[in-house]
DOTOR-361566 format. One line per 10 residues: number of its first residue (from 1); for each residue x, z, y of C-alpha. Coordinates in nm, 4 decimals, always signed. Last residue first. Example, Ala and Ser with C-alpha at 12.3 -4.5 7.8 and 13.67 -1.06 7.14 Angstrom:
2) +1.3670/+0.7140/-0.1060 | +1.2300/+0.7800/-0.4500 $
END
This chain:
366) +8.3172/+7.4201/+10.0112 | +8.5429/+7.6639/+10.1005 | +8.4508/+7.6673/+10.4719 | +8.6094/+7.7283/+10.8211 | +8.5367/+8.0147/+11.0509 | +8.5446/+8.3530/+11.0260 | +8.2460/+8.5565/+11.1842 | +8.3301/+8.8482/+11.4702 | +8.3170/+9.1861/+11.3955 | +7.9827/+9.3824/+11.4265 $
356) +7.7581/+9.1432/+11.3281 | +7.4211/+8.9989/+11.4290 | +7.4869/+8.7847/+11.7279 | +7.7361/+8.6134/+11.4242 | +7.4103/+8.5358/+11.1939 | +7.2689/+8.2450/+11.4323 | +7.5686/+8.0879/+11.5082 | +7.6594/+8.1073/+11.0973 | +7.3723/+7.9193/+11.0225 | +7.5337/+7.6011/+11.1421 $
346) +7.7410/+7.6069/+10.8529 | +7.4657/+7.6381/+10.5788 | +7.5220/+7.2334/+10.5269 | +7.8910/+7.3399/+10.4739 | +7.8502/+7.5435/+10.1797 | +8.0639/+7.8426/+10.1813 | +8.0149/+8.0300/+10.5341 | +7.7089/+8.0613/+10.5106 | +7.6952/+8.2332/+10.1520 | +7.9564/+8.4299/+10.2686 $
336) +7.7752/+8.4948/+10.6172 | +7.4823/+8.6233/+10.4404 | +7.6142/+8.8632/+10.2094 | +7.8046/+9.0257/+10.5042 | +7.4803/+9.0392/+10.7052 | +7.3175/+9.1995/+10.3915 | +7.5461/+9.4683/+10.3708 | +7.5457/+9.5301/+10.7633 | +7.1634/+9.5849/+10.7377 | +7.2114/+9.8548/+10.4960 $
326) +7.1340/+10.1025/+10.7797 | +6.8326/+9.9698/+10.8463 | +6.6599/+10.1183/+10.5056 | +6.7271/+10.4246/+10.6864 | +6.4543/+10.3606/+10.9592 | +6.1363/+10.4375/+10.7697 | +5.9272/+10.4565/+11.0888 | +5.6256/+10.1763/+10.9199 | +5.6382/+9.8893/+11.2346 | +5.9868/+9.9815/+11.3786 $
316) +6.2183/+10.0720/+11.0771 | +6.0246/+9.9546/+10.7627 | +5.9902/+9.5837/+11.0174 | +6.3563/+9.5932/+10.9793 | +6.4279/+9.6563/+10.6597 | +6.1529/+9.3912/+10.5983 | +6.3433/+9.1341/+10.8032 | +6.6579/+9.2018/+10.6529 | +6.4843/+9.1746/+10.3420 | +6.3896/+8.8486/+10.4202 $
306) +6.7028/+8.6819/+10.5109 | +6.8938/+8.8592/+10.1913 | +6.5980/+8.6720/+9.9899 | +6.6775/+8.3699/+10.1105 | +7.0401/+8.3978/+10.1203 | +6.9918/+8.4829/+9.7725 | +6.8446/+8.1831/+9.6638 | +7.1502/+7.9313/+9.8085 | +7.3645/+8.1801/+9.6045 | +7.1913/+8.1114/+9.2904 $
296) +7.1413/+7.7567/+9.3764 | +7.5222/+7.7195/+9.4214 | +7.6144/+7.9270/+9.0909 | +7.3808/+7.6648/+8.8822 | +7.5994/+7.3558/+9.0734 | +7.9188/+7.5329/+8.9594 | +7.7676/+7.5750/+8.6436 | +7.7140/+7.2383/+8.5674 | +7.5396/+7.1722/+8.2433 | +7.1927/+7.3623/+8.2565 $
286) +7.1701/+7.3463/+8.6388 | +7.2057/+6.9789/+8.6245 | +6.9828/+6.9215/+8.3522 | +6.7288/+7.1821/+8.3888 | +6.7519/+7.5531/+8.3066 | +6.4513/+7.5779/+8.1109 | +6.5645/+7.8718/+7.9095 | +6.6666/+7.7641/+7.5508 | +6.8019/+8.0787/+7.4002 | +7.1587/+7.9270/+7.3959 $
276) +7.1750/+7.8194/+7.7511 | +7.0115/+8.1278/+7.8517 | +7.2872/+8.2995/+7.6957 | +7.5834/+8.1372/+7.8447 | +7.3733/+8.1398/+8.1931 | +7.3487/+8.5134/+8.1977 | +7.7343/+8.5821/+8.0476 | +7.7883/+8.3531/+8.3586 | +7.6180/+8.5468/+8.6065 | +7.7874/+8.8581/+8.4105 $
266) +8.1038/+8.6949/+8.5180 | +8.0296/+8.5552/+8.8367 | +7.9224/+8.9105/+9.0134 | +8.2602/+9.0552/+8.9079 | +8.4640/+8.8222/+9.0151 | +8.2669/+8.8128/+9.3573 | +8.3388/+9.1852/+9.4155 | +8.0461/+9.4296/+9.3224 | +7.7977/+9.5481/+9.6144 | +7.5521/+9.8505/+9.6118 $
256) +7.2019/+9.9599/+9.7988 | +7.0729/+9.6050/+9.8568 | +7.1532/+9.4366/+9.5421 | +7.3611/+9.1031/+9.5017 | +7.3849/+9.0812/+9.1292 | +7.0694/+9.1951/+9.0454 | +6.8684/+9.0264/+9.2970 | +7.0565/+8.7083/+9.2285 | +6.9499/+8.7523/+8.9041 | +6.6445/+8.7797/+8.9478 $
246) +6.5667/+8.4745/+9.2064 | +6.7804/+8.2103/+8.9535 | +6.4864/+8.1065/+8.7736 | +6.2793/+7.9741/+9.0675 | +5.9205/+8.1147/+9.0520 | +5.6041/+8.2412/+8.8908 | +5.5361/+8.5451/+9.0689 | +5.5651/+8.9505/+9.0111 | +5.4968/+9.1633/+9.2992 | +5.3615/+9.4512/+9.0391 $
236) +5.6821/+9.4812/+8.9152 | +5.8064/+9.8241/+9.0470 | +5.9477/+9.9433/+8.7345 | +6.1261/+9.8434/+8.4532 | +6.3419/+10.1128/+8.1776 | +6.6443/+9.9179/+8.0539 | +6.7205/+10.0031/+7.7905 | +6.5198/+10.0989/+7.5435 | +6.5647/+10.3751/+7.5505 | +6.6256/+10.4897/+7.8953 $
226) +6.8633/+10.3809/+8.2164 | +6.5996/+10.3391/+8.4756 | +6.5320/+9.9863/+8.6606 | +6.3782/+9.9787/+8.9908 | +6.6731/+10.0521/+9.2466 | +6.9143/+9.8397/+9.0078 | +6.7518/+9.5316/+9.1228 | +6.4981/+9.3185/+8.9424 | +6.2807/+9.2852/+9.2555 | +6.0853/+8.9476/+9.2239 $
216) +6.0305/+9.0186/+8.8824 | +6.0022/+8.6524/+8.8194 | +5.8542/+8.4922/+8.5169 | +5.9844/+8.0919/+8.4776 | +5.9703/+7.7666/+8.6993 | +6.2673/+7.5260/+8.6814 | +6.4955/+7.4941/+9.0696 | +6.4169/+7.2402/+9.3129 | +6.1644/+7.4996/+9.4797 | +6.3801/+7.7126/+9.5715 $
206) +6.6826/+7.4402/+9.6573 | +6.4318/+7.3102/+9.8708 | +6.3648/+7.6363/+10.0836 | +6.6418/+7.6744/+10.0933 | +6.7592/+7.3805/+10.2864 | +6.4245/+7.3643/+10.5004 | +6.5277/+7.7269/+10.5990 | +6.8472/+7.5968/+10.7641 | +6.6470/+7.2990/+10.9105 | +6.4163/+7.5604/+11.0919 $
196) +6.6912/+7.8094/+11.1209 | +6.9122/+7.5028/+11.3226 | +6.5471/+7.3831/+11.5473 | +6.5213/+7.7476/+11.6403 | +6.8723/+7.7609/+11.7722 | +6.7857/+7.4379/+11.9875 | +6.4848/+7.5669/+12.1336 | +6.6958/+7.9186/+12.1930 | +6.6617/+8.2357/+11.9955 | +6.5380/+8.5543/+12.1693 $
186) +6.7384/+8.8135/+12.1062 | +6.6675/+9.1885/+12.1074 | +6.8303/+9.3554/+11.8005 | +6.6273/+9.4575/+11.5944 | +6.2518/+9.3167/+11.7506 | +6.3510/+9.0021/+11.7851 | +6.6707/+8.8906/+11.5078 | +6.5579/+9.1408/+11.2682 | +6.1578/+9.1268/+11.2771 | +6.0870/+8.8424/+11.4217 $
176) +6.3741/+8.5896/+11.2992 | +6.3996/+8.7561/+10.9463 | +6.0464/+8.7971/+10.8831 | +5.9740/+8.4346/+10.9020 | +6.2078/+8.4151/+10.6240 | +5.8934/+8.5685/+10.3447 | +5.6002/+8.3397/+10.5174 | +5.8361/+8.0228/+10.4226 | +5.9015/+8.1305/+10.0738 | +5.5578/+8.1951/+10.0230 $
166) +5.4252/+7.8815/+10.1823 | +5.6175/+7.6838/+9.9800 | +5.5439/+7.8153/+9.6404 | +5.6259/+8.1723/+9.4384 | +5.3005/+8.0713/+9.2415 | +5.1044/+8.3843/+9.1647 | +5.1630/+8.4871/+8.7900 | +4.9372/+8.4103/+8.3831 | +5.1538/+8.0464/+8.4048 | +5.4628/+8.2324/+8.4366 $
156) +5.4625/+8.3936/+8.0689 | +5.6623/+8.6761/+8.0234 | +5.8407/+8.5991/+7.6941 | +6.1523/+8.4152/+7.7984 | +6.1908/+8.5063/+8.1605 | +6.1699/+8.8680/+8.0742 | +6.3619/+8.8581/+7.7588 | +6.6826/+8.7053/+7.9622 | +6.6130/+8.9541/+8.2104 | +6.6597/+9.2450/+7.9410 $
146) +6.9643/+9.0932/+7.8342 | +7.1022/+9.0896/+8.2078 | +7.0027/+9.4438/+8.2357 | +7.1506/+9.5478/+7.9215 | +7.4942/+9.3265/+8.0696 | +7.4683/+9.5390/+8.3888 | +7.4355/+9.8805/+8.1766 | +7.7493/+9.8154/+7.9617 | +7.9282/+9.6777/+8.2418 | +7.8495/+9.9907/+8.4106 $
136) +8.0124/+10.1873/+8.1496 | +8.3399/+9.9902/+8.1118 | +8.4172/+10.0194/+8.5069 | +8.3509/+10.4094/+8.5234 | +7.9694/+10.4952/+8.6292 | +7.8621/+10.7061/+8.9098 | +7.7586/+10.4369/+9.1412 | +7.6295/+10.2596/+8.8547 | +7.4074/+10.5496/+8.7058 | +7.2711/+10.6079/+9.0209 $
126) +7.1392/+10.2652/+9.0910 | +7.0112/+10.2483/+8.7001 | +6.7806/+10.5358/+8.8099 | +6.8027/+10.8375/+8.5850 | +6.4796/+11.0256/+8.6272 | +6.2839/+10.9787/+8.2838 | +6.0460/+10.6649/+8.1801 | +5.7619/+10.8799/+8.2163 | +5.3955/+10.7165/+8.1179 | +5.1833/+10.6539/+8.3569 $
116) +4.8644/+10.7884/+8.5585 | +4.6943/+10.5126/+8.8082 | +4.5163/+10.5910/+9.1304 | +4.4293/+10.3072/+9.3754 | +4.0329/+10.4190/+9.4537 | +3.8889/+10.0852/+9.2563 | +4.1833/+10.0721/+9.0428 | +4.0855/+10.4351/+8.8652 | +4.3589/+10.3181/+8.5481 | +4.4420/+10.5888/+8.3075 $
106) +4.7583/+10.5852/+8.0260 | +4.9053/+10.2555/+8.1762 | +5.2233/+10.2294/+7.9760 | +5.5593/+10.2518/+8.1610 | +5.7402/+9.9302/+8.0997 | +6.0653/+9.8792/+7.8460 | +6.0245/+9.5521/+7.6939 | +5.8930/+9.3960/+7.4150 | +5.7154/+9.0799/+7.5624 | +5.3789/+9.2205/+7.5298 $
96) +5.4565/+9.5420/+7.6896 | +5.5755/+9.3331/+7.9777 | +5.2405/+9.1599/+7.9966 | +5.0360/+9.4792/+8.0068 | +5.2432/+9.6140/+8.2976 | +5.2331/+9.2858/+8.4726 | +4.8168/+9.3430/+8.4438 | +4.8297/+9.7285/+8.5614 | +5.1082/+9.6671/+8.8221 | +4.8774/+9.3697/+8.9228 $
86) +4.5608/+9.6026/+8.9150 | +4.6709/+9.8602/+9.1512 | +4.5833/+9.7221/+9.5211 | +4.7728/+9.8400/+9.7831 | +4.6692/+9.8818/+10.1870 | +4.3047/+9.8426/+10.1024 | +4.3353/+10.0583/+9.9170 | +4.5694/+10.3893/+9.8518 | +4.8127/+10.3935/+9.5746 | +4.8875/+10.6989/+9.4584 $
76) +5.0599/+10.6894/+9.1336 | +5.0754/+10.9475/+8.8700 | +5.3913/+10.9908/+8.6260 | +5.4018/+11.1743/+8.3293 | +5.6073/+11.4547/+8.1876 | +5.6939/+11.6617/+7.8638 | +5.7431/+11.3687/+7.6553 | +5.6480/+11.3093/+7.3163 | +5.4547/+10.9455/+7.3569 | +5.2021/+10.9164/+7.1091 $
66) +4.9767/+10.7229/+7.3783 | +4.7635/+11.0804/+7.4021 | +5.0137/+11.2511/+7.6350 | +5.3459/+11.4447/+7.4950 | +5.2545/+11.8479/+7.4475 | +5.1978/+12.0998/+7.7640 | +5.2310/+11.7679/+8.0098 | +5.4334/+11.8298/+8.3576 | +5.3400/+11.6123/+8.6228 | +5.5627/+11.3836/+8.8077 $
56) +5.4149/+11.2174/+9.1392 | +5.4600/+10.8762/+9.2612 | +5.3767/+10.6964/+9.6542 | +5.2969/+10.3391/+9.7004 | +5.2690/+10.2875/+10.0572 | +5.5251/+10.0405/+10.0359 | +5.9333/+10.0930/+10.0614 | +5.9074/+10.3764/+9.8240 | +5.8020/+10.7333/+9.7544 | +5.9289/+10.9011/+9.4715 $
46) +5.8876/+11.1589/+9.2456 | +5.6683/+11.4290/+9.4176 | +5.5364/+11.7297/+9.2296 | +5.2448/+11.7974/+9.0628 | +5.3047/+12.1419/+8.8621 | +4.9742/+12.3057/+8.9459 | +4.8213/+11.9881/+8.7977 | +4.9477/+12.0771/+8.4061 | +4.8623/+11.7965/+8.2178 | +4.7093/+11.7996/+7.8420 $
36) +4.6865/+11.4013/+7.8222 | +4.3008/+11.4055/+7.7554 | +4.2508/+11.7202/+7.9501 | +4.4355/+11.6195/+8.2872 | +4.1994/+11.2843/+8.3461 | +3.9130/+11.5077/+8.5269 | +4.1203/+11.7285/+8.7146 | +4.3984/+11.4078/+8.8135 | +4.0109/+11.2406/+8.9194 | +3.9101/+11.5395/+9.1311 $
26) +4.2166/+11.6087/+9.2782 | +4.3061/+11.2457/+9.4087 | +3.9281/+11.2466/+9.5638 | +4.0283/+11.5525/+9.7543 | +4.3264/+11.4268/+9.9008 | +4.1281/+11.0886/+9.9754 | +3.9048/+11.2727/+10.1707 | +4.1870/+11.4496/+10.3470 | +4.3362/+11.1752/+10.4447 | +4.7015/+11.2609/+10.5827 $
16) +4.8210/+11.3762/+10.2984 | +5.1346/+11.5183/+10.2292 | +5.3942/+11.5858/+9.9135 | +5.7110/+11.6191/+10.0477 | +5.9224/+11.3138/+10.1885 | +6.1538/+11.0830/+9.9723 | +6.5199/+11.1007/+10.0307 | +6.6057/+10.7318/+10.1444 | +6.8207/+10.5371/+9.8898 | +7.2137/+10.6494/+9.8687 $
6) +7.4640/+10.3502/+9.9587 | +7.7667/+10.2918/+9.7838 | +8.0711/+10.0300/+9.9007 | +8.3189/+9.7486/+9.6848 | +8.1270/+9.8610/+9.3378 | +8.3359/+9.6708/+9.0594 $
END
């Protein structure tokens, strides 16, 4: 169960720092408040995350005009060129399509980046678990692993962005300039290059090794809400066609809370029970060798631990959102077991230890 908590960043106050863009926002909420009987005067803000996405709640007089009874919606402000709406708006659609739990797209402006949603409520699966006793967040991991299941199944990965080569490659280049630079000062040697060059070769294999299916590409506690039915999805306009073990490694390994490694094997093996029996292309050897299946999946979140390092880091110095730093440690630990256990991954460990507070173990389990 949870071995440490961390609380997301508090979310600033409602600013704007175009006023142009202000005014636009006001115009088109005025003109799209009628149809779904919204209140503006009681706009307030609902989150704001690692992008320049930001969300407001609204308060609606009676349900909005999708049938849906609820006394809120949600508006996003997405400004161009620095987002671009229409993949939440497409990703949305598909998600709908496979039976799950999105917010519906009630009004689209995609040329100006604002989009007004349905309200999935305010309890964030993150919350929940932290708060949760044992049995209960089982409960909400295992909807979340169903839910995943459904995902991979129904979204179809042909309709994404390939999650290729080049992508995987761009994504750990943040980890040496943006953590290993500009975090903490270090400039690596020709020969430590040449060991995160072959290190990243190794990944980037087992990535692309692995059978093709629907990735979130952040299925993580952070952006699913506990709400009927459960789970509630958001944040999944990122989504790529990709290596089958990148959600749940996501899940299980989050960047805001931490389960022991008991823990994290059994729901991934409830996962890979049932996607053995619903037919997910799992392959041959990851489909009958779970110990090879629990190697990719660890293998796949080192890569994705690397790069959010880096992006926690560039949030800090490029963007000034410098709490998402403090989880650094959490990922370092994640990193150095994963290093630490396979012996070609060994020679990452030089490269990690610079990093950490106490000094690496040495020796390996596999």
């Amino acid at each position: 169960m949870p071995l440490a908590d961390s609380t997301p960043p508090t979310a600033p106050p409602i600013t704007w720092a175009d006023t142009t863009r202000q005014a636009r926002f006001t115009a088109w909420l005025a003109a799209v408040a009628p149809r779904h009987q919204i209140d503006p005067a009681t706009l307030t803000l609902a989150s704001a995350d690692a992008s320049f996405r930001r969300y407001f709640r609204a308060r609606c007089s009676n349900g909005d005009s999708a049938g849906n009874h609820s006394s809120s919606v949600i508006v996003m402000d997405a400004p161009p060129p620095l987002e671009d709406v229409r993949p939440f708006v497409e990703v949305a659609a598909l998600i709908a399509q496979a039976g799950l739990n999105a917010p519906a797209v009630l009004e689209a402006d995609t040329e100006h980046g604002f989009l007004l949603l349905a309200d999935l409520g305010g309890e964030v699966y993150l919350q929940a678990l932290q708060a949760a006793a044992p049995a209960a967040a089982d409960r909400l991991m295992r909807d979340a692993l169903q839910a995943l299941i459904t995902f991979q199944q129904r979204v179809p990965a042909a309709t994404l962005p390939p999650f290729d080569e080049a992508l995987l490659a761009r994504e750990l280049a943040l980890f040496p300039e943006w953590c290993v630079a500009r975090e903490f000062g270090i400039t690596w040697t020709a020969t430590q290059e040449a060991v995160w060059q072959r290190s990243c070769r190794l990944l980037i294999d087992s990535a692309l090794a692995q059978p093709v299916v629907a990735v979130h590409a952040d299925w993580m506690p952070r952006n699913l809400m506990v709400a009927q039915p459960n789970p509630g999805i958001l944040d999944f306009q990122d989504a790529v066609a990709g290596p089958i073990t990148y959600d749940l490694a996501s899940l299980l390994r989050d960047a805001f809370i931490s389960w022991d490694e008991p823990q994290e094997i059994d729901w991934a093996v409830r996962w890979w029970d049932e996607a053995r029996r619903t037919g997910l292309p799992l392959g041959p050897v990851l489909g009958s060798d779970f110990g090879e299946f629990w190697r990719a999946l660890e293998y796949m979140g080192l890569q994705r631990h690397l790069k959010v390092m880096g992006i926690f880091c560039r949030l800090k110095h490029r963007d000034g959102k410098a709490a998402y730093a403090a989880d650094l440690p959490r990922f370092i630990h994640y990193a150095t077991k994963v290093a630490l256990r396979y012996r070609p991954l060994g020679p990452l460990l030089a490269l990690i230890e610079p990093l950490a507070v106490q000094p690496l173990q040495t020796g390996y389990t596999f």
